[in-house]
DRENKE-747106 format. One record per residue (C-alpha): residue in three letters; x, y, z. Coordinates in Angstrom, 1 decimal. Layout:
<site r="ALA" east="X" north="Y" up="Z"/>
...
***
This chain:
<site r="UNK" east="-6.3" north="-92.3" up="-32.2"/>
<site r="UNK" east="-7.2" north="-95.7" up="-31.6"/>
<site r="UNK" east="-10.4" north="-97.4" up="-30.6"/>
<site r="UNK" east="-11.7" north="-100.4" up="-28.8"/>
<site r="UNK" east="-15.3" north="-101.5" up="-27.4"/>
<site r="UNK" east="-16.4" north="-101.2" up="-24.3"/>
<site r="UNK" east="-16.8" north="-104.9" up="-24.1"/>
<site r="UNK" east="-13.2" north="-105.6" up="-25.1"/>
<site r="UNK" east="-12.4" north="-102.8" up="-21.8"/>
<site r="UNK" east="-14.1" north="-105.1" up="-19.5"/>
<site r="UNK" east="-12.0" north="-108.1" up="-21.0"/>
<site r="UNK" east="-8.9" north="-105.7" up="-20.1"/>
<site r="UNK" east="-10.2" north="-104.9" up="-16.0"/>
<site r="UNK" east="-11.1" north="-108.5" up="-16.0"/>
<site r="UNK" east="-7.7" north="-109.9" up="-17.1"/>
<site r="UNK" east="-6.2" north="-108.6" up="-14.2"/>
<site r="UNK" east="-9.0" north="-107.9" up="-11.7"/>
<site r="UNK" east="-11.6" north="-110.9" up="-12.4"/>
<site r="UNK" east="-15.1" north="-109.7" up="-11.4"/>
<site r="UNK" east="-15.3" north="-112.9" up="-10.2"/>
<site r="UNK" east="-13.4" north="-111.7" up="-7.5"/>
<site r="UNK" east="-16.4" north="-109.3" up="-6.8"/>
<site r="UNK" east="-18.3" north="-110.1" up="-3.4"/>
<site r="UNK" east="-21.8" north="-111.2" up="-3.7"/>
<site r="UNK" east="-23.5" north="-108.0" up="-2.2"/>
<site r="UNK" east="-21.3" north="-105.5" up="-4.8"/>
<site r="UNK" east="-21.9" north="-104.1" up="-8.4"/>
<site r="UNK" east="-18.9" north="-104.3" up="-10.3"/>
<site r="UNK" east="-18.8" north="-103.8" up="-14.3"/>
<site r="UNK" east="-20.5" north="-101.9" up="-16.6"/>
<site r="UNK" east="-23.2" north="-100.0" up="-14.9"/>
<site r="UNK" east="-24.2" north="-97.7" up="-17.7"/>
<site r="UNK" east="-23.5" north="-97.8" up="-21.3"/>
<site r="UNK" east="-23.4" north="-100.5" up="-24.3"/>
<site r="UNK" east="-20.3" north="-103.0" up="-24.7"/>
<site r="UNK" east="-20.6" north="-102.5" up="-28.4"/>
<site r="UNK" east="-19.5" north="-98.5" up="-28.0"/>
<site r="UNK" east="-16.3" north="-97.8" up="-29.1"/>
<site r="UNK" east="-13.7" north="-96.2" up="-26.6"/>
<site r="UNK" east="-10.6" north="-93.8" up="-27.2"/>
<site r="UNK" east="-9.9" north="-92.2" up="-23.6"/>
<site r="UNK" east="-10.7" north="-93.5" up="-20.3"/>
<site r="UNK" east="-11.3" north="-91.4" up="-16.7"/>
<site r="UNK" east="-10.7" north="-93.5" up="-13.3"/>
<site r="UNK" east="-11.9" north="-92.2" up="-10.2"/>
<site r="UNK" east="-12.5" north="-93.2" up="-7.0"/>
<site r="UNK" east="-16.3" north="-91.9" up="-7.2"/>
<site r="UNK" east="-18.7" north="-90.3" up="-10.2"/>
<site r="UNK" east="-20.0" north="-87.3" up="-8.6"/>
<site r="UNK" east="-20.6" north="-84.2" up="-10.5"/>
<site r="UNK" east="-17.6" north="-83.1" up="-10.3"/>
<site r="UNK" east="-15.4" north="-86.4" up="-11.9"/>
<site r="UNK" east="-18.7" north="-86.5" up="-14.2"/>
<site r="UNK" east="-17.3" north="-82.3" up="-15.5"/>
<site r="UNK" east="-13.8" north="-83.5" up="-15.7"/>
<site r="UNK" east="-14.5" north="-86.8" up="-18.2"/>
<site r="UNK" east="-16.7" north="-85.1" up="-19.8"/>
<site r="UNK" east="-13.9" north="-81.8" up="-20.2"/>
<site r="UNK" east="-11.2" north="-84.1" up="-21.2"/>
<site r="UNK" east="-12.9" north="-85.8" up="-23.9"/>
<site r="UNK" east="-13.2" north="-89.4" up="-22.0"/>
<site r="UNK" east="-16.0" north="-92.3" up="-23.8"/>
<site r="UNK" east="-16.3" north="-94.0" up="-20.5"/>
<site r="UNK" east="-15.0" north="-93.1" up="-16.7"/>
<site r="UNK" east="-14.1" north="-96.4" up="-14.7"/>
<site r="UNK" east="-14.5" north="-96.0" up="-10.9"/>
<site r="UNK" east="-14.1" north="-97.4" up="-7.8"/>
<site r="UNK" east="-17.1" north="-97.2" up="-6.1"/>
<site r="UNK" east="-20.2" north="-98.0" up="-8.1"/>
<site r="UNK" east="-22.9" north="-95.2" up="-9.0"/>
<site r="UNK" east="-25.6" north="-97.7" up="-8.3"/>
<site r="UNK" east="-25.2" north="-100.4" up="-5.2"/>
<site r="UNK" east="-28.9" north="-101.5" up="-5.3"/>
<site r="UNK" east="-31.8" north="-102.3" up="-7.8"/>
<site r="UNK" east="-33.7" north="-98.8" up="-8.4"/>
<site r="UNK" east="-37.5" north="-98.9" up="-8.4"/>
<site r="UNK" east="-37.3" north="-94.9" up="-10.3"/>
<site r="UNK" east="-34.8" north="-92.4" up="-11.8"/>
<site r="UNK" east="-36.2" north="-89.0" up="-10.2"/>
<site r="UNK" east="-33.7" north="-86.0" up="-12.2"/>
<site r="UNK" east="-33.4" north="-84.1" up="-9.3"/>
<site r="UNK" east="-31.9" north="-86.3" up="-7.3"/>
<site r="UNK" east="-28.1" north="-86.5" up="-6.7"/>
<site r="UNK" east="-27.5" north="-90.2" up="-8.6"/>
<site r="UNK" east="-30.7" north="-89.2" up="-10.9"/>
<site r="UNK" east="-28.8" north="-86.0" up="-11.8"/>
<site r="UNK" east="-25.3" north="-87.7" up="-13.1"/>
<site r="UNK" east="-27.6" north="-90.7" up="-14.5"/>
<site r="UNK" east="-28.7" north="-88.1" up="-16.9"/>
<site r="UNK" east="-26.0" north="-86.4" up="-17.5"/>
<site r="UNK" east="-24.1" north="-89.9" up="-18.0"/>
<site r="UNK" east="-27.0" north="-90.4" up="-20.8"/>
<site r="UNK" east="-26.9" north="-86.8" up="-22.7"/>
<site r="UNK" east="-23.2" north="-87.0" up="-22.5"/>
<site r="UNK" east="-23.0" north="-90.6" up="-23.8"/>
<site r="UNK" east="-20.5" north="-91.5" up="-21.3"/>
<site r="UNK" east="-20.1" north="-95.3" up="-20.4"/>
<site r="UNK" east="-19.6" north="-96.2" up="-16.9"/>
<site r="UNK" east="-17.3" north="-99.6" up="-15.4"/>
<site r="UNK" east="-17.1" north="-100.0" up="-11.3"/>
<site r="UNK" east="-13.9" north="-102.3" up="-10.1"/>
<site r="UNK" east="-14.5" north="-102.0" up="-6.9"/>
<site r="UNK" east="-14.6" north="-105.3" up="-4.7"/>
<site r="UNK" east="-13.0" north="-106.9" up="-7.9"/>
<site r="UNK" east="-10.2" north="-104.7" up="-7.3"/>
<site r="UNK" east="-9.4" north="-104.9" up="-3.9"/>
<site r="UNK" east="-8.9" north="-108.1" up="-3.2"/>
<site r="UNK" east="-7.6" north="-109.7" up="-7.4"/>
<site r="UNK" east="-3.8" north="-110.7" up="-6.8"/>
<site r="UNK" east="-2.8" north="-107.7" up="-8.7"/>
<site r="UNK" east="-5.4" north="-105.4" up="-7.1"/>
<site r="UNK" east="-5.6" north="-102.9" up="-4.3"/>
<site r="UNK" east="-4.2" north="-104.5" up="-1.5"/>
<site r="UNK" east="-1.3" north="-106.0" up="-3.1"/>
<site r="UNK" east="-0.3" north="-102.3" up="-4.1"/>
<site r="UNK" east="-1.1" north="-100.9" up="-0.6"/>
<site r="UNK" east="1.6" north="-103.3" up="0.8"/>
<site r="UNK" east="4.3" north="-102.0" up="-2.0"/>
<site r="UNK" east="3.4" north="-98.2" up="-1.4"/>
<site r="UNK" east="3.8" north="-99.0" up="2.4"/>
<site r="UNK" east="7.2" north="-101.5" up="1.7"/>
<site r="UNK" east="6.3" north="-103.6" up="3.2"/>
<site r="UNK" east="8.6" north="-106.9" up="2.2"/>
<site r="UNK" east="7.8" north="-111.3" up="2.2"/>
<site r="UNK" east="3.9" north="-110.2" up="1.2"/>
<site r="UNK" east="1.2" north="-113.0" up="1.4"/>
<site r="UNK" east="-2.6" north="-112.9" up="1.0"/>
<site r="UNK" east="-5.1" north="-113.4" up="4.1"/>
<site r="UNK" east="-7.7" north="-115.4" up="2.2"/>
<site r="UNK" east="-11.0" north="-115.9" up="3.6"/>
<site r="UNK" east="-12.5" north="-118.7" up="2.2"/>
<site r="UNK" east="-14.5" north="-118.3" up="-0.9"/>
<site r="UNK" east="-15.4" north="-120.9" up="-3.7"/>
<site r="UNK" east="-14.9" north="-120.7" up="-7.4"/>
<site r="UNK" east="-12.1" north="-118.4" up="-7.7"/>
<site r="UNK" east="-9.1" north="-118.8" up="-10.0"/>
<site r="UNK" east="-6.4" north="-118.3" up="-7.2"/>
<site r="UNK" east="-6.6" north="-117.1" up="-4.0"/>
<site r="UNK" east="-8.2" north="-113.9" up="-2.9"/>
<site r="UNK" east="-6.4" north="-111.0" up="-1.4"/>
<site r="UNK" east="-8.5" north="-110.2" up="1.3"/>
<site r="UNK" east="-6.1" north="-108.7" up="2.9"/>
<site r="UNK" east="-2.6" north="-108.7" up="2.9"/>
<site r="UNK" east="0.3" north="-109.9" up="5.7"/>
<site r="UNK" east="3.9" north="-108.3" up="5.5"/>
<site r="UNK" east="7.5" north="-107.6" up="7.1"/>
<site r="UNK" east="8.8" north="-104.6" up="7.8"/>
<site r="UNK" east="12.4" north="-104.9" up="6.9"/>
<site r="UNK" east="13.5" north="-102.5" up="10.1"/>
<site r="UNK" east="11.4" north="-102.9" up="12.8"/>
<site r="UNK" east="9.7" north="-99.4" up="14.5"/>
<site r="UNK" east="7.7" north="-99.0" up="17.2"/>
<site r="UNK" east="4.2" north="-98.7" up="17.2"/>
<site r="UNK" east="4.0" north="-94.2" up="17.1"/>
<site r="UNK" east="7.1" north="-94.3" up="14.1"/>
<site r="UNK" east="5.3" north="-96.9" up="11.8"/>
<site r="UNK" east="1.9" north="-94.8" up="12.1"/>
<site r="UNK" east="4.0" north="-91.7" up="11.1"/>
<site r="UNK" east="5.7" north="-93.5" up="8.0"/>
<site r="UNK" east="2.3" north="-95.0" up="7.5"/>
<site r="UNK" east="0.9" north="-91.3" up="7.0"/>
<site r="UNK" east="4.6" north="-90.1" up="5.5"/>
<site r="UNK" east="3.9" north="-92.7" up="2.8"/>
<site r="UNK" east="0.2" north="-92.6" up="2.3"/>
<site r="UNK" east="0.1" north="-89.1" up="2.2"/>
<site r="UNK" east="-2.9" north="-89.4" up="4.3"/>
<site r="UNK" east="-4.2" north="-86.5" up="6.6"/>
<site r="UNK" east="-4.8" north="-88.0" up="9.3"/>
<site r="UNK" east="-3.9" north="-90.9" up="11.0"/>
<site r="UNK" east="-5.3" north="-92.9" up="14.3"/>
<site r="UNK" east="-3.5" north="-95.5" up="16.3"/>
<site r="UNK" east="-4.3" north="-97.5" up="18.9"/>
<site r="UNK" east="-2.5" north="-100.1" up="21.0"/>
<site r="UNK" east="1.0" north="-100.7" up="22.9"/>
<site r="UNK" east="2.8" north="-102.8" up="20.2"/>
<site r="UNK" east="6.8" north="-102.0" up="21.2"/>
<site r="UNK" east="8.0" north="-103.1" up="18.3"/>
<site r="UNK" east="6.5" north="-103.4" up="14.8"/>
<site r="UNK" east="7.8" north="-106.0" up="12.6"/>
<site r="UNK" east="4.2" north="-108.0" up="11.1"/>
<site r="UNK" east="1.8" north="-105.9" up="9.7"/>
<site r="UNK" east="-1.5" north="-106.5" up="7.8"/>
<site r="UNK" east="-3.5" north="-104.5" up="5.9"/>
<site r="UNK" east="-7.2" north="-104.4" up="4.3"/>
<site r="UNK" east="-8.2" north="-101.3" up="2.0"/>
<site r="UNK" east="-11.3" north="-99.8" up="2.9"/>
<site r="UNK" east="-14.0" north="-100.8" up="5.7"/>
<site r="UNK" east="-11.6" north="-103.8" up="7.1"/>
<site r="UNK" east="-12.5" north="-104.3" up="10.6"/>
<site r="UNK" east="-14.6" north="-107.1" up="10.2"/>
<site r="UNK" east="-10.7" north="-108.8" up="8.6"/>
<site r="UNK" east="-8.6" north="-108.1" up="12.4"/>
<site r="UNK" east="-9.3" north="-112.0" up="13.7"/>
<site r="UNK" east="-7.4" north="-113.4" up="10.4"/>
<site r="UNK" east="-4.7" north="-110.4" up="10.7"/>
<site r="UNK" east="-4.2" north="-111.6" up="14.0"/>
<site r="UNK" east="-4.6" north="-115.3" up="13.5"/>
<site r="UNK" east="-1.8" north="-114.3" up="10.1"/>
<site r="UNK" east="0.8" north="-113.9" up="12.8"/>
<site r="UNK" east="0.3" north="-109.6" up="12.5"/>
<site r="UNK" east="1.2" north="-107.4" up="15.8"/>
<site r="UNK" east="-0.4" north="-104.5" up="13.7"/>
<site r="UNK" east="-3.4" north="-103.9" up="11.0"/>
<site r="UNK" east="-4.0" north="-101.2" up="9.1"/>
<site r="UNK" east="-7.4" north="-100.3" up="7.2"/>
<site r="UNK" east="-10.2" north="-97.6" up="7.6"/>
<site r="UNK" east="-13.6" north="-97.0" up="9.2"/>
<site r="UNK" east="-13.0" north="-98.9" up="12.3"/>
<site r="UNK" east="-15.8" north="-99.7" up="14.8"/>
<site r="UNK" east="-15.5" north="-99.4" up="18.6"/>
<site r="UNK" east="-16.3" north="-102.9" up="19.6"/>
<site r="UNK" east="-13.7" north="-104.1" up="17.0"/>
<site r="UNK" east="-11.2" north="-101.7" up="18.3"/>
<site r="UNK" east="-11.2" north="-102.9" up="22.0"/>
<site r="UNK" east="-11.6" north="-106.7" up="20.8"/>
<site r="UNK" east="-8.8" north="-106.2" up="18.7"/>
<site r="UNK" east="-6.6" north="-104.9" up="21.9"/>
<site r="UNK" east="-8.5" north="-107.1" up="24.3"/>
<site r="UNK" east="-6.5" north="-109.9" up="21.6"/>
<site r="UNK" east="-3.1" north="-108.1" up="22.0"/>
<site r="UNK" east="-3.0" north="-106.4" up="18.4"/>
<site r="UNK" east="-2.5" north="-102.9" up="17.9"/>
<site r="UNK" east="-4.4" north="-100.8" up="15.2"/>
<site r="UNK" east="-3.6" north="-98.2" up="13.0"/>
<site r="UNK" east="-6.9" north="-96.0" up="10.9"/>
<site r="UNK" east="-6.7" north="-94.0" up="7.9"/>
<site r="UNK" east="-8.8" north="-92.2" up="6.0"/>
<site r="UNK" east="-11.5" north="-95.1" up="4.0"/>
<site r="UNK" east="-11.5" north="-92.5" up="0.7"/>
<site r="UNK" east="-7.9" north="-91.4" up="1.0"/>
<site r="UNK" east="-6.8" north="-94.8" up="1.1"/>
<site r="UNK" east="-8.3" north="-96.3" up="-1.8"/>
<site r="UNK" east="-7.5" north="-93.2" up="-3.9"/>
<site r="UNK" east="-4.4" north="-94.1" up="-3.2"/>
<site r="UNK" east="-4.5" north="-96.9" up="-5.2"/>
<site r="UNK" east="-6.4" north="-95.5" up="-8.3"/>
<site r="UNK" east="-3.1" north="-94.8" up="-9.3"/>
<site r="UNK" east="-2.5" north="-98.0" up="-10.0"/>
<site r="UNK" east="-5.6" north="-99.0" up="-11.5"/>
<site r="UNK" east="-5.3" north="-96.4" up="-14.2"/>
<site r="UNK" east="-2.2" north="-97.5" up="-14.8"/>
<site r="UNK" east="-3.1" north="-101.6" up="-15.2"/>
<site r="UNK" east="-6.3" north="-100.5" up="-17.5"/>
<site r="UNK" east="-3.4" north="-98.1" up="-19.6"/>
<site r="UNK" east="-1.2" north="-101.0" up="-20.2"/>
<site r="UNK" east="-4.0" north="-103.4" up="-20.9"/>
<site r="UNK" east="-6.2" north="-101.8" up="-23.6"/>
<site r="UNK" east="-3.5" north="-99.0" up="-25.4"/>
<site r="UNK" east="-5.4" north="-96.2" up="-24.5"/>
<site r="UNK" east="-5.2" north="-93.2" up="-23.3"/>
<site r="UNK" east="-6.3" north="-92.7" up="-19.3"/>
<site r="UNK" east="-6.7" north="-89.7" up="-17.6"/>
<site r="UNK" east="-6.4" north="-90.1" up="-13.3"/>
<site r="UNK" east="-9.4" north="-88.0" up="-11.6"/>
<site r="UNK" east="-7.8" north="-87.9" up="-8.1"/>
<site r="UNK" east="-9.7" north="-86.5" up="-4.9"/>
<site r="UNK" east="-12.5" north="-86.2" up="-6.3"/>
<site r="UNK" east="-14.2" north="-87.0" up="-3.0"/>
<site r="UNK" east="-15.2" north="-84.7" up="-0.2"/>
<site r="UNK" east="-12.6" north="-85.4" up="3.0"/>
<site r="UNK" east="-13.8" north="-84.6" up="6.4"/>
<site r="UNK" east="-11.9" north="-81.7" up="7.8"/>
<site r="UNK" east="-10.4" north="-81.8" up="11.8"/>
<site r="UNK" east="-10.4" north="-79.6" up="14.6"/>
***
């Protein structure tokens, strides 16, 4: 079975997701390990938790690569019996490495939201940029498309769920007749000005707030929410597959390996 370094797998995210690409406030890279440890299977996930932690571990994985990072800000102490002090330790005695792409991912021309728009067909795709410094190409901050057969506003959230597979979907607004939609994966509320501004009559992303939702209508664009988690392990798929076909080696897919809220 081959072998390569952990640096040489960050070379691989970063050909195709640039950290650079990372906002400021995120931790994207190598969050626990050594770039000098060699690597012959890798584990993506959308979290480490215990339970991804048992399955890398169980499938014989060097180093699990997820989306959200372990560690978001500086630690002052490791206490054991904590939650995040409890897989930092088992990390260590396991001698597992572990890479976030998280930010990095979501918005890189090749990332997250690029693949959202495919999964959802939608056609003509463009990037909503907002405007950061210093990057090699635009960022996909979001993402403007066409549906190729207009629906109205209750059919597109269904085909929105159909396709996502998600378990739930909200939707909010009047739109008769679908045809521009933009999208943002994960927490993309703050992004509905530039969807609207894009020329959108719908956007799509997760954990919307309330004063964003009546803005949003109050601007005449409709809104459809999905699940934050479901959504972006939707596109861990893809992930694993990009870090496959970049480094040779073998990649296992942890999916749902999150908790989802259940309805009543």
């Amino acid at each position: 079975m081959s072998s390569i370094t952990i640096g040489e797998v960050l070379k691989a995210i970063d050909s195709f997701s640039p950290f650079v690409y990372a906002y400021d406030w995120d931790n994207c890279g190598l969050i626990i390990g050594s770039p000098e440890q060699k690597v012959e299977k890798i584990a993506v996930s959308l979290d480490l938790n215990m339970k991804s932690l048992e399955i890398a571990v169980e499938k014989r994985c060097d180093c699990i690569v997820t989306h959200h990072p372990l560690l978001f800000n500086p630690i002052k102490q490791i206490d054991l019996s904590s939650h995040v002090g409890k897989i930092i330790d088992k990390v260590i005695k396991t001698g597992i490495n572990v890479i976030a792409a998280h930010t990095n991912w979501d918005v890189s021309p090749e990332g997250g939201n690029r693949f959202l728009a495919s999964k959802l067909g939608l056609a003509k795709v463009e990037p909503i940029s907002l405007a950061r410094h210093g990057l090699p190409a635009p960022s996909w901050d979001g993402v403007l498309g066409r549906l190729e057969v207009p629906l109205d506003l209750e059919a597109f959230a269904e085909d929105v769920k159909r396709k996502g597979k998600f378990s739930w979907v909200k939707y909010y607004g009047r739109t008769s007749k679908v045809t521009t939609v933009a999208l943002c994966e994960g927490s993309g509320g703050d992004l509905w000005k530039e969807a609207l501004k894009a020329g959108a009559c719908v956007f799509v992303t997760a954990e919307l707030k309330h004063h964003q939702v009546q803005e949003a209508l109050e601007a005449g664009l409709s809104l459809i929410e999905v699940s934050h988690a479901q959504m972006e392990d939707l596109t861990m798929e893809a992930l694993a597959e990009k870090i496959k076909g970049t480094t040779g080696l073998d990649v296992v897919l942890i999916s749902g390996s999150f908790e989802e809220c259940k309805l009543i």
